[in-house]
Rosetta silent file (secondary structure, phi, psi, omega in degrees, C-alpha in Angstrom):
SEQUENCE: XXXXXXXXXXXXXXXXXXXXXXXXXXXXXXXXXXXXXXXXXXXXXXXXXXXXXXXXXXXXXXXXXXXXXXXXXXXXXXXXXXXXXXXXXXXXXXXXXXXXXXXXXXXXXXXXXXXXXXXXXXXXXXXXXXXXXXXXXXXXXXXXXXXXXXXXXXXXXXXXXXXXXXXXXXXXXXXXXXXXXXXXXXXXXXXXXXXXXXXXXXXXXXXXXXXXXXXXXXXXXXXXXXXXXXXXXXXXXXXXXXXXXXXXXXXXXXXXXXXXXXXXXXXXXXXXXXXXXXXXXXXXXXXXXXXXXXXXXXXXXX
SCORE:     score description
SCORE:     0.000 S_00000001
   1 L     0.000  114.724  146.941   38.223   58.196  -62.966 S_00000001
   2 L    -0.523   95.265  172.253   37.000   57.541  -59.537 S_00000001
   3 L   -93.121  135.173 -167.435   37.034   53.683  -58.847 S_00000001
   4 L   -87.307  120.879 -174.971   33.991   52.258  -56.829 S_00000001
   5 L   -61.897  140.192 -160.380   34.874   50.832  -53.759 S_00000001
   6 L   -65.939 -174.177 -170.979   34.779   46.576  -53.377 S_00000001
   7 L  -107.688  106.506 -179.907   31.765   45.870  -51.522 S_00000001
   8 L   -64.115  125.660 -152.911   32.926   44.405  -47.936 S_00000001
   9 L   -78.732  148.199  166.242   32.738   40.895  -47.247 S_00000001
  10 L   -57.811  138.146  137.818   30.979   39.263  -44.161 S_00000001
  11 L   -49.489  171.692  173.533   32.935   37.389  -41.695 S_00000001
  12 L    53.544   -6.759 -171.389   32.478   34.304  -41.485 S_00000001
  13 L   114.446  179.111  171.164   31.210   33.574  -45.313 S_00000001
  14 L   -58.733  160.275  176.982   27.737   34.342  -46.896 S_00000001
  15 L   -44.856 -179.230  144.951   24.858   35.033  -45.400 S_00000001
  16 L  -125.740 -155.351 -173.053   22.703   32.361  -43.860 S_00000001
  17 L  -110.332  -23.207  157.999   18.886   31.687  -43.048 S_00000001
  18 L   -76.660  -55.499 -176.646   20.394   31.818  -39.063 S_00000001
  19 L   -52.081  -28.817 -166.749   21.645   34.839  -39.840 S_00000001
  20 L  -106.946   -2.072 -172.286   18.504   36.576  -41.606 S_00000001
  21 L  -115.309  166.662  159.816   15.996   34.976  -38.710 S_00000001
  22 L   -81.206  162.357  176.902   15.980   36.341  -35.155 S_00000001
  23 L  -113.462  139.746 -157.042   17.121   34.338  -33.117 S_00000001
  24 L  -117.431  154.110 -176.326   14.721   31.820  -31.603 S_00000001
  25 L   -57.778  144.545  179.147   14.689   28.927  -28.795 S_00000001
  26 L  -144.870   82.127 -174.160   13.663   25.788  -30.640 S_00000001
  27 L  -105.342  145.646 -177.587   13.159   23.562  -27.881 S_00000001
  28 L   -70.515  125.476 -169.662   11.808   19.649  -28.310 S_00000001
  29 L   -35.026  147.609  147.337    7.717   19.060  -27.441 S_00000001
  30 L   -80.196  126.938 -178.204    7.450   17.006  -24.153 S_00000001
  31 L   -50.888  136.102  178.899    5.512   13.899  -24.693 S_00000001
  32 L   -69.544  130.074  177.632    1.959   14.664  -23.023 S_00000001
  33 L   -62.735  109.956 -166.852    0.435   12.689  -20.521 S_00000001
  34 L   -99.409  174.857  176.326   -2.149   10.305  -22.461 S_00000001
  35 E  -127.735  124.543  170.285   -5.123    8.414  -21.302 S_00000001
  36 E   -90.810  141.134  169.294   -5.871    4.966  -22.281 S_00000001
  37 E  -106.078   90.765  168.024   -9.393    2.799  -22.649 S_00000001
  38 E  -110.657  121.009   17.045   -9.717   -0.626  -21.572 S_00000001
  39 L   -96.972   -6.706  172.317  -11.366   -2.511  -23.778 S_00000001
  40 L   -47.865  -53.120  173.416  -11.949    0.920  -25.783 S_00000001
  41 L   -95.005  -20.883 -141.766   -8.072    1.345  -26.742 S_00000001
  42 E  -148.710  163.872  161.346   -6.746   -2.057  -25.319 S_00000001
  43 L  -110.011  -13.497 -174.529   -8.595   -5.266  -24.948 S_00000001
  44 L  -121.928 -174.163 -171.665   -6.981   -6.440  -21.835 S_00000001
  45 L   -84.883  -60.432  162.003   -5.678   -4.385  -18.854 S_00000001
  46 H   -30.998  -50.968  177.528   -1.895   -5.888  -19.367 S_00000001
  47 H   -28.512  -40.387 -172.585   -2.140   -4.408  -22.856 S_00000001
  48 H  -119.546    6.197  160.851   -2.481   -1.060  -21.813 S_00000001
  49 H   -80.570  -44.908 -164.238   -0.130   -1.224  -18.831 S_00000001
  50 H   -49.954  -42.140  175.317    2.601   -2.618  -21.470 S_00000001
  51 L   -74.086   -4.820 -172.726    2.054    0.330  -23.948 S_00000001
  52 L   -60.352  143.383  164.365    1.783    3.005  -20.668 S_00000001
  53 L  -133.004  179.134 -179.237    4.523    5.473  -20.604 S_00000001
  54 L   -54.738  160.442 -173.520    5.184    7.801  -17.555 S_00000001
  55 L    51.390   23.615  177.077    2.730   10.041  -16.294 S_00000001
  56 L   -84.739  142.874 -178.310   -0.015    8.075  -18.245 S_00000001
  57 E  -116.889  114.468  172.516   -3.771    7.328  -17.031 S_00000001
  58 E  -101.721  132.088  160.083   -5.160    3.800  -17.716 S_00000001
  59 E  -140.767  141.515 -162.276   -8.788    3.948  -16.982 S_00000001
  60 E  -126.703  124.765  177.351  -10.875    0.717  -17.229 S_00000001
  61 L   -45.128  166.073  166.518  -14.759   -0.107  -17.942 S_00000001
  62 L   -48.063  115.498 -179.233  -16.838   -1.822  -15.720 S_00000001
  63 E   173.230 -156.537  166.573  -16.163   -5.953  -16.102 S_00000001
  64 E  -133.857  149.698 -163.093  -14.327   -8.864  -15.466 S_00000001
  65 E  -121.179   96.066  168.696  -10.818   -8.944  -16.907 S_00000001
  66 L   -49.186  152.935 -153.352   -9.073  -12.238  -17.154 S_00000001
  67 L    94.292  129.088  173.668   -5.631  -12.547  -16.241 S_00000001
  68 L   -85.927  177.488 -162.889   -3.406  -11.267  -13.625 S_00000001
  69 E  -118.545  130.618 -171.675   -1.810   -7.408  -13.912 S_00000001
  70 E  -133.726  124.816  157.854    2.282   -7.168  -13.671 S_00000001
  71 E  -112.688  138.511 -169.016    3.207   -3.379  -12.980 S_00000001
  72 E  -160.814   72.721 -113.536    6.827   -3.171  -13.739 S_00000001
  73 L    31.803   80.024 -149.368    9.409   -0.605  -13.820 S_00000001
  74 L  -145.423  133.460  172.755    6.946    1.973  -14.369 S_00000001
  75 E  -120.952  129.458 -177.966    6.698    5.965  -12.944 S_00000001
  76 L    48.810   65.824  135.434    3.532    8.284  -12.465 S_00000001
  77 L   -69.463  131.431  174.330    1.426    5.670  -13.925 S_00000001
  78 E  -103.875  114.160 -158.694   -2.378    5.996  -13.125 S_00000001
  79 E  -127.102  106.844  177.045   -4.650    2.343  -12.992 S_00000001
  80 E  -136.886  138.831 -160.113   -8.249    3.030  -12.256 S_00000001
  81 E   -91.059  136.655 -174.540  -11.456    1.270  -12.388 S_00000001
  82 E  -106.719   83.549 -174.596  -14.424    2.868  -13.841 S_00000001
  83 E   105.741  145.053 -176.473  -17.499    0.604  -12.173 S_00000001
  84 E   -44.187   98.854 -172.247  -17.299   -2.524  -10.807 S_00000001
  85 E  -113.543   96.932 -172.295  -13.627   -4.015  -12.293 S_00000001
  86 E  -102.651  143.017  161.175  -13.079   -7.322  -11.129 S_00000001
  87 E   -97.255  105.718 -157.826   -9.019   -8.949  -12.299 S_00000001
  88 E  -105.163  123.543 -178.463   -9.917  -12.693  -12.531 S_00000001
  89 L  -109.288   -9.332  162.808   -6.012  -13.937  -12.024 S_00000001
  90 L    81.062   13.625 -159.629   -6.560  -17.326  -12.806 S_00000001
  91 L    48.125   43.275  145.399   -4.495  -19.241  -10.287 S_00000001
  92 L  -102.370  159.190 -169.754   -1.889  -17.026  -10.685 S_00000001
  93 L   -71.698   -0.949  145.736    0.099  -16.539   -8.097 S_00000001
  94 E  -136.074  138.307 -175.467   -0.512  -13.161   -7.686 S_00000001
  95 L   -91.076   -6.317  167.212   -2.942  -11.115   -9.033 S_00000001
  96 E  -142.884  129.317  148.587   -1.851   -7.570   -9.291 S_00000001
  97 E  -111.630  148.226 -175.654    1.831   -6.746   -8.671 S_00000001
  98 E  -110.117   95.700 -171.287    3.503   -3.570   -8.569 S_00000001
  99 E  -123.284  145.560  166.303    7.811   -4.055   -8.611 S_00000001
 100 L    59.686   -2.571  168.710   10.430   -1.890   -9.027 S_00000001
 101 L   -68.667  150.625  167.550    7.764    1.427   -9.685 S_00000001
 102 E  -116.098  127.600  151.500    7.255    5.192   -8.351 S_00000001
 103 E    59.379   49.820  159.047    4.647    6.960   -7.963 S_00000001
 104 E   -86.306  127.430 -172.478    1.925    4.763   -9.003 S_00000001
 105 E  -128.145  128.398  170.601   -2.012    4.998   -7.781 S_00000001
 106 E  -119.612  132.948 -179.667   -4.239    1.603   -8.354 S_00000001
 107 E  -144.235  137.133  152.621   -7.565    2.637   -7.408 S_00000001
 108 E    71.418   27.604  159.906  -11.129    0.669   -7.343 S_00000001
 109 E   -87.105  142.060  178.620  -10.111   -2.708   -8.262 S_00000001
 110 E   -98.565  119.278  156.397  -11.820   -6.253   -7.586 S_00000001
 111 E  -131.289  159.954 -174.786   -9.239   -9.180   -7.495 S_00000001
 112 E  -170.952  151.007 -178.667   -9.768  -12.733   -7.189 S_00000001
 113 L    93.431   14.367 -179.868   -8.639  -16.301   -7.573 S_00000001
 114 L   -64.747  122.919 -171.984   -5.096  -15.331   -6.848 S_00000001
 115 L   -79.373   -7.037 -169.420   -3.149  -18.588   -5.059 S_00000001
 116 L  -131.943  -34.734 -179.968   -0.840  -16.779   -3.116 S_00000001
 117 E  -131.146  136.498  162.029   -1.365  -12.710   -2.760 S_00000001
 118 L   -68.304  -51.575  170.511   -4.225  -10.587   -4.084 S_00000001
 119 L  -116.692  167.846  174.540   -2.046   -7.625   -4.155 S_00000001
 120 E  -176.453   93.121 -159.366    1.880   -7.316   -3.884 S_00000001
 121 E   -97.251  138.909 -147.121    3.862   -4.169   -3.848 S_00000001
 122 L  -150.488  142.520 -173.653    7.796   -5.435   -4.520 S_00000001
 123 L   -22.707   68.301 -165.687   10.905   -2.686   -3.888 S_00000001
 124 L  -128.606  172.555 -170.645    8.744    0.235   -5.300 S_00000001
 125 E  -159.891  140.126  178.574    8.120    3.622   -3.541 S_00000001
 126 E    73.729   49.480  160.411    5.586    6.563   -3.579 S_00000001
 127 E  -132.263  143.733 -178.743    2.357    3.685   -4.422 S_00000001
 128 E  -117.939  146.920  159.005   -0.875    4.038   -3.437 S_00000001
 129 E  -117.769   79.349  170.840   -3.582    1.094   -3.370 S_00000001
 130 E   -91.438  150.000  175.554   -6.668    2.541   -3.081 S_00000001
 131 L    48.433   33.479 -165.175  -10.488    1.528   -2.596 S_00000001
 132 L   -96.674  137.717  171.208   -9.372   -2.212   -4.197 S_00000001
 133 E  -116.740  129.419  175.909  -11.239   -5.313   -2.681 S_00000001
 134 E  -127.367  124.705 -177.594   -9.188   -9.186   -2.488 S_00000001
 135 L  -126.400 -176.430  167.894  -11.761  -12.104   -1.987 S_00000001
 136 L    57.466  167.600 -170.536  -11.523  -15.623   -2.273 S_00000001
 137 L   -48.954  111.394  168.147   -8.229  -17.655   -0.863 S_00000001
 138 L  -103.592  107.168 -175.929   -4.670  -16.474   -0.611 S_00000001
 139 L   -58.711  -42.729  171.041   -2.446  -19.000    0.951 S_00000001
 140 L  -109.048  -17.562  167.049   -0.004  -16.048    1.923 S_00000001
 141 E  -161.588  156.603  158.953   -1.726  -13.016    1.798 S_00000001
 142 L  -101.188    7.198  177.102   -4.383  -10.785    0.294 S_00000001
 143 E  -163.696  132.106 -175.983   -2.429   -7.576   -0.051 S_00000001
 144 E  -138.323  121.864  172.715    1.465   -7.539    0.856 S_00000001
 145 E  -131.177  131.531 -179.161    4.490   -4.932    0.708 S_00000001
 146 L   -67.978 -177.176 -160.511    7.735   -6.164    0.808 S_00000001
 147 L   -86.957   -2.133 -167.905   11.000   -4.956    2.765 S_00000001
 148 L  -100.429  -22.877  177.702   12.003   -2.952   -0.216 S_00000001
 149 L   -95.319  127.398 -160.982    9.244   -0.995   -0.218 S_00000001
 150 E  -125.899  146.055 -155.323    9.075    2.839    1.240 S_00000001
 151 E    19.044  103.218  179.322    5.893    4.973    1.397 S_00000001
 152 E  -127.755  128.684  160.737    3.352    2.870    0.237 S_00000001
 153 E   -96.914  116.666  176.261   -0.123    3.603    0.918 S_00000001
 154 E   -88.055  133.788 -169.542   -3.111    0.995    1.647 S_00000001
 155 E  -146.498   87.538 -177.900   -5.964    3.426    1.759 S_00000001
 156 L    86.698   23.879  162.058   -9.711    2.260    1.993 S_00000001
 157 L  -101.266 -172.250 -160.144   -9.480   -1.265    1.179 S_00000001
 158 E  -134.724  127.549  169.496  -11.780   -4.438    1.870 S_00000001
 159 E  -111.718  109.786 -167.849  -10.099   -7.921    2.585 S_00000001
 160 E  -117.841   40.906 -167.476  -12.567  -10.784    2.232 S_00000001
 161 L   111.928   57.091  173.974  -11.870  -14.385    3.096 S_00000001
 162 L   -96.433  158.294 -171.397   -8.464  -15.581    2.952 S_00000001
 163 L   -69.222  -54.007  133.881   -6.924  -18.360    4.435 S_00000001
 164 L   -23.160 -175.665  171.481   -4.383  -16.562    5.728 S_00000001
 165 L   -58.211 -165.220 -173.732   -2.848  -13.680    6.650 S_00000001
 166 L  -113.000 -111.508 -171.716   -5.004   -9.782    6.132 S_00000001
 167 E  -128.829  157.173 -147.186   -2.440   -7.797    4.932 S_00000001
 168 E  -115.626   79.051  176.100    1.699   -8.234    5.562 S_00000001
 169 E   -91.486  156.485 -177.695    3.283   -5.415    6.029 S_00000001
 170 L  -164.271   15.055  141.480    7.564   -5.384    5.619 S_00000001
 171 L  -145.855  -84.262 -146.276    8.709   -2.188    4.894 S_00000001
 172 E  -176.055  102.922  175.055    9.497    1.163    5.982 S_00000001
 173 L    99.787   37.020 -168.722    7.296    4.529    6.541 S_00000001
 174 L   -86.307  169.681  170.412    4.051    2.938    5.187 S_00000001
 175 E  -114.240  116.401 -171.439    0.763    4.029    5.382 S_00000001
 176 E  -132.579  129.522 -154.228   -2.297    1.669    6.299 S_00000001
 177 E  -145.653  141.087 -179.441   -5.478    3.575    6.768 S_00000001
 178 L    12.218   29.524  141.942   -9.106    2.750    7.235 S_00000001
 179 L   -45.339  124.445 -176.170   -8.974   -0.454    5.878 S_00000001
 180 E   -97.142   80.139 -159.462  -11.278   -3.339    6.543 S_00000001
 181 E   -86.404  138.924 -169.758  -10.037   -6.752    7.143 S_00000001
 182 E  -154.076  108.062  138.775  -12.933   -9.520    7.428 S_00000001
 183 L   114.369   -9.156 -161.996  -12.611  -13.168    7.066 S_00000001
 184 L   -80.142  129.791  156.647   -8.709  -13.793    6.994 S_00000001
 185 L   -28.724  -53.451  165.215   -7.789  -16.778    9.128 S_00000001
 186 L   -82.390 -133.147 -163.135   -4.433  -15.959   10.374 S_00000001
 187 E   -96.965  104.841 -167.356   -3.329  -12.922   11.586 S_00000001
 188 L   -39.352  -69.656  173.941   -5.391   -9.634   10.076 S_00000001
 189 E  -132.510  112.072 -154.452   -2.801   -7.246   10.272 S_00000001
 190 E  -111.802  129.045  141.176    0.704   -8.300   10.515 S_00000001
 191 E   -98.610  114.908 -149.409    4.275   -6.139   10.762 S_00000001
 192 L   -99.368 -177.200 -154.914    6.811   -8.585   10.060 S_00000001
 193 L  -116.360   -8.892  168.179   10.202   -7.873   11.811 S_00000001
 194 L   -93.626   60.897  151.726   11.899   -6.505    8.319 S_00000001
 195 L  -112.887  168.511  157.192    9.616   -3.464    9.183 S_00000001
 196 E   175.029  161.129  157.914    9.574   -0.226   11.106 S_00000001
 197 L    79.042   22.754 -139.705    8.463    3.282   11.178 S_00000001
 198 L  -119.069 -176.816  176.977    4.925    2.316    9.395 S_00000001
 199 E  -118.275  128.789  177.944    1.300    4.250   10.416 S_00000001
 200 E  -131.271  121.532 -158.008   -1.699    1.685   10.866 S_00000001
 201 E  -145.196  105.636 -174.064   -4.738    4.053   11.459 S_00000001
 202 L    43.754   74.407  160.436   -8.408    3.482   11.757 S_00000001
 203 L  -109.897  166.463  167.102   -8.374    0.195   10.256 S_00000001
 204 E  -115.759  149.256 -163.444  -11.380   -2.406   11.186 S_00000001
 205 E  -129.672   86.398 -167.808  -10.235   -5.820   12.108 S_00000001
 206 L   -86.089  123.260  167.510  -12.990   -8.729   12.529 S_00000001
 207 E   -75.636  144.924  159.152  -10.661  -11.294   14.622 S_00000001
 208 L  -112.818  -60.104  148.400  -10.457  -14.685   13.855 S_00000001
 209 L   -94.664  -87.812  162.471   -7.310  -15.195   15.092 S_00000001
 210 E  -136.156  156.492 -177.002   -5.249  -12.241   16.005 S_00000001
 211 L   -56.449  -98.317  167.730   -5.981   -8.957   15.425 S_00000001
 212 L  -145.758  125.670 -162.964   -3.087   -6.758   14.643 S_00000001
 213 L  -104.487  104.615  168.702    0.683   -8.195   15.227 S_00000001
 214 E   -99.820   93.169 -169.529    3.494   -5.749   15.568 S_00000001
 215 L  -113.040   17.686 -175.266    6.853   -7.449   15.263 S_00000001
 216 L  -108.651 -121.909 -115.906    9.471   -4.853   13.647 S_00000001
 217 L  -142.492  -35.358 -177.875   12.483   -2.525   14.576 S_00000001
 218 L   129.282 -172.496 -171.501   10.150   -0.045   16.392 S_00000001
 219 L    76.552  -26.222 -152.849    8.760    3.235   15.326 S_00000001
 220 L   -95.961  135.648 -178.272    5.450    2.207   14.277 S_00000001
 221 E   -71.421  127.684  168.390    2.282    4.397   15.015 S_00000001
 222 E  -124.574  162.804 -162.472   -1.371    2.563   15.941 S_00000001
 223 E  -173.811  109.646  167.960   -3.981    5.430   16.249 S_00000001
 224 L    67.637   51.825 -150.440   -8.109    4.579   16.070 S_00000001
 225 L  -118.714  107.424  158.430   -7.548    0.816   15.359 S_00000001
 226 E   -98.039  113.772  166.938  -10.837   -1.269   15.871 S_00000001
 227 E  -126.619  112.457  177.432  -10.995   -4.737   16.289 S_00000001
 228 E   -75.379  133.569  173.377  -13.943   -6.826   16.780 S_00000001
 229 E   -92.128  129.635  160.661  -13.653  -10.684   17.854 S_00000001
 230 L  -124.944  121.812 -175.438  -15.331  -13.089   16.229 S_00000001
 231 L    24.146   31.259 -176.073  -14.431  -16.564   18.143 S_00000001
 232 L   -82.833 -158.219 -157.278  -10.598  -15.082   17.878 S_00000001
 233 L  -142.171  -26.059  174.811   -8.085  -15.493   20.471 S_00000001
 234 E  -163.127  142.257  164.325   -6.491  -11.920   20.703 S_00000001
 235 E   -44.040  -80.463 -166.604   -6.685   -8.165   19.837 S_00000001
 236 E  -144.772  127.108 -178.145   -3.468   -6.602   19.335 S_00000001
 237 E  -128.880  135.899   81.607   -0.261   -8.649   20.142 S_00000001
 238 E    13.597   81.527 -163.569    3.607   -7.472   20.029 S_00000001
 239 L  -103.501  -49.094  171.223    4.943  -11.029   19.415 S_00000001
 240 L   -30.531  151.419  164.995    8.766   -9.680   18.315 S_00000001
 241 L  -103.348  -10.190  160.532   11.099   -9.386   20.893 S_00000001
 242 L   -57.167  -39.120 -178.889   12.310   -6.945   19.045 S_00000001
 243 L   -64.967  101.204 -179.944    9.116   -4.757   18.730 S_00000001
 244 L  -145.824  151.516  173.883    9.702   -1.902   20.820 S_00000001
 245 L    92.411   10.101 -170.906    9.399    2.171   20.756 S_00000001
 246 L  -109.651  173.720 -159.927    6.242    1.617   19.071 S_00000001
 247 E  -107.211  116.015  165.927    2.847    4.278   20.036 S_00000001
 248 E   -98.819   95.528 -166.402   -0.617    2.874   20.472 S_00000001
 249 E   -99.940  100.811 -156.708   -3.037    5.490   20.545 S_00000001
 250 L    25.721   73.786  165.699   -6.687    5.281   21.581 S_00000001
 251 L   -85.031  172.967  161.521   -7.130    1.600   20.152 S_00000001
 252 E  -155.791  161.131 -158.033   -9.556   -0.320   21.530 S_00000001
 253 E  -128.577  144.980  175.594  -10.252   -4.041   22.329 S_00000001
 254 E  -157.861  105.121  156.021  -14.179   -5.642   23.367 S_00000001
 255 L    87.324   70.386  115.939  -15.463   -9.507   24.056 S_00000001
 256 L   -34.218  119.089 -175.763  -11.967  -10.990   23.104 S_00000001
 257 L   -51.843  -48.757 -155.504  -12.532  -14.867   23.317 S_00000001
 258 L  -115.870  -80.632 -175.727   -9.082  -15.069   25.163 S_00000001
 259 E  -117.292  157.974 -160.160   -6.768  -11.353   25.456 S_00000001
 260 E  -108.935  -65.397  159.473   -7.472   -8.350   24.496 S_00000001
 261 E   -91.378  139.153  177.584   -3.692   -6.250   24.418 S_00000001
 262 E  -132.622   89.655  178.532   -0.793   -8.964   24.199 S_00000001
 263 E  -123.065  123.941  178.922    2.585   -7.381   24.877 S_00000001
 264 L  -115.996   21.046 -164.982    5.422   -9.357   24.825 S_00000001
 265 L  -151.526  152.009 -162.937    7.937   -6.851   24.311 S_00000001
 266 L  -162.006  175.606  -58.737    8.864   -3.501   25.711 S_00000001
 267 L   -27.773  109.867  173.293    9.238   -0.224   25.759 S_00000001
 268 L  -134.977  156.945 -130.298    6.203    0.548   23.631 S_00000001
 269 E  -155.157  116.741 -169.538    3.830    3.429   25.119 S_00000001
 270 E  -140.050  118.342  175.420   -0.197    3.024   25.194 S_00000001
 271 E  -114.861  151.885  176.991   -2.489    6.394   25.617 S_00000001
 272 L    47.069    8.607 -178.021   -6.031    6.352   25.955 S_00000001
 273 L   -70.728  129.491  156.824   -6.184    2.640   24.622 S_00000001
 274 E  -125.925  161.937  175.567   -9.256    0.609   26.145 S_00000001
 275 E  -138.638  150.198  165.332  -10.211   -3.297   26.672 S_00000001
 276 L   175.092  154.810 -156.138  -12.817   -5.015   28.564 S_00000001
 277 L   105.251  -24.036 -146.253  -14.705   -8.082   28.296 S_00000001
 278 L   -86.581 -169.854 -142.480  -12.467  -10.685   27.232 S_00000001
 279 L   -91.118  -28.989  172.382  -12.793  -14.298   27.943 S_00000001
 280 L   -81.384 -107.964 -173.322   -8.669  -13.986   29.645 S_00000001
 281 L   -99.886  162.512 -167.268   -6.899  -10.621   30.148 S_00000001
 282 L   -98.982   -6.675 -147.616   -7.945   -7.612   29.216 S_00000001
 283 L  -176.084   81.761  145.221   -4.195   -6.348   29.099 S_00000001
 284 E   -84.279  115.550  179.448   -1.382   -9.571   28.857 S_00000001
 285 E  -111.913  111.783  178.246    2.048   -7.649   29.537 S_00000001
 286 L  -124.669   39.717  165.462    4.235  -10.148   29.867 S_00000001
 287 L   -54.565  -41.355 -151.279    7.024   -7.492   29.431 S_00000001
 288 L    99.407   18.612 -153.829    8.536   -6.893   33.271 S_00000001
 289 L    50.612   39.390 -159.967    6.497   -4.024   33.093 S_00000001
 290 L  -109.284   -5.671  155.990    8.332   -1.625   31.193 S_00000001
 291 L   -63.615  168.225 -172.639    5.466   -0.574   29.118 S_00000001
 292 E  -145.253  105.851  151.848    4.020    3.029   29.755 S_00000001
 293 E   -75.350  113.110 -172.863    0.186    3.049   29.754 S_00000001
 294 E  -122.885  115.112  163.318   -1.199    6.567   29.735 S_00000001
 295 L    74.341   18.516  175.693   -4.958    7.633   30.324 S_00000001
 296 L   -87.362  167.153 -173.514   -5.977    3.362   29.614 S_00000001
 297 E  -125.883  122.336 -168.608   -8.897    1.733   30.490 S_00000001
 298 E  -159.943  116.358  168.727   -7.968   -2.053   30.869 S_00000001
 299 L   -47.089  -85.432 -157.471  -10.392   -4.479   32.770 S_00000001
 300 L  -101.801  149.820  177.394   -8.975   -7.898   33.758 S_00000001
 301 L  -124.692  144.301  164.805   -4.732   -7.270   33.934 S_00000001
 302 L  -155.084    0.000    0.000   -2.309  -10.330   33.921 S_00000001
């Protein structure tokens, strides 16, 4: 009699449910980029930064929000005001900070009562501040980026009666565009000497004091710069001795109480720039003459 052959065993053991399936990629969802409601999901605006995770959009009704706003190791975060949003900080000393973040956008914020900065971008990179207004007193600034910080963008804001300085710049490739500084006491727009390499570009500057002060390492672009005097003392000054290599390009200066361009430093290289009016010089170089003036218009020279 014929004997029926054993039935031949699988490698490996018995079948499995991997074995009997095709076989398929099983890869884990990526969390999705959420949106947040302040006061719908949150009640305050900290609330719904602290809960934020990357690539998240905080958007916030129309109101006034007590407290100041701490941004803080935080990437592709979105903070935007829907409607008049003012961040009542409460004598703290600053009222919105950004530190140690990437690729952040603050857009359409009111802040006030801050004692020392309205804004303050801290060794962060890739942040934008857009369309944001800082009123009421700042002892050191209303909107400041530190020496740690690279591409930062100021982009359409309004600076409105600080004691102080406009806005501070101190670090490296920034962008400060069509901004409007009105009311600040010191110096509107200052680059501090741990700068270089920044863009300052069709901003408006109501003088009080001085205009806009370029003191860093060198590099930095001025392009479409307006500054109007109100009972100030100078336009645009170079104070650094260090500030050199930097490009002024068809600024202009008009009814300066005292000077209109103030260069105390050299080589730096001015096209199309004009002055005329003021109550000195129209043009103080008190370089050796080692500046390079291309295509200017410059009244009284000393």
């Amino acid at each position: 009699m014929a004997r029926r052959a054993a039935p031949r065993r699988l490698l490996g053991g018995p079948p499995t449910l991997s074995r009997c399936l095709p076989a398929v990629l099983v890869l884990a969802p990526l969390a999705a980029a959420g949106t947040l409601h302040v006061p719908g999901d949150f009640e305050t605006i900290q609330a719904a930064v602290n809960a934020a995770l990357e690539g998240d959009t905080i958007l916030v009704a129309k109101g006034d929000y007590p407290g100041a706003v701490i941004i803080d190791g935080l990437s592709g975060l979105v903070l935007r005001a829907k409607g008049r949003v003012t961040i009542q900080a409460g004598s703290a000393l600053v009222g919105l900070r950004i530190e140690d973040s990437s690729q952040v956008e603050v857009s359409g914020f009111r802040v006030e009562d801050a004692t020392e900065m309205g804004i303050f971008v801290r060794t962060s990179s890739d942040v934008t501040v857009r369309k944001c207004t800082v009123t009421e007193d700042c002892s050191v600034a209303a909107i400041a980026i530190d020496q740690g910080t690279r591409v930062c963008e100021l982009l359409r804001n309004v600076i409105e009666g600080t004691s102080t300085d406009g806005i501070v710049l101190k670090g490296t490739g920034n962008l400060v565009e069509c901004n409007d500084v009105i009311g600040a006491l010191g110096t509107r727009l200052l680059e501090s000497a741990e700068s270089s390499a920044n863009v300052l570009s069709r901003n408006l500057v109501l003088v009080a004091h001085v205009g806009i002060e370029i003191g860093g390492d060198g590099g930095t672009s001025l392009d479409h710069n307006r500054v109007i005097d109100v009972n100030g003392r100078r336009r645009y000054v170079t104070s650094d001795v260090d500030a050199t290599g930097n490009q002024f390009t068809a600024c202009k200066a008009s009814k300066c109480l005292q000077v209109g361009f103030g260069v105390k430093s050299a080589p730096n290289t001015f096209t199309e720039c004009k002055a005329k009016g003021s109550g000195g010089f129209d043009l103080a170089d008190t370089s050796l003459g080692l500046n390079s003036c291309q295509d200017c218009s410059f009244g009284m020279e000393g």
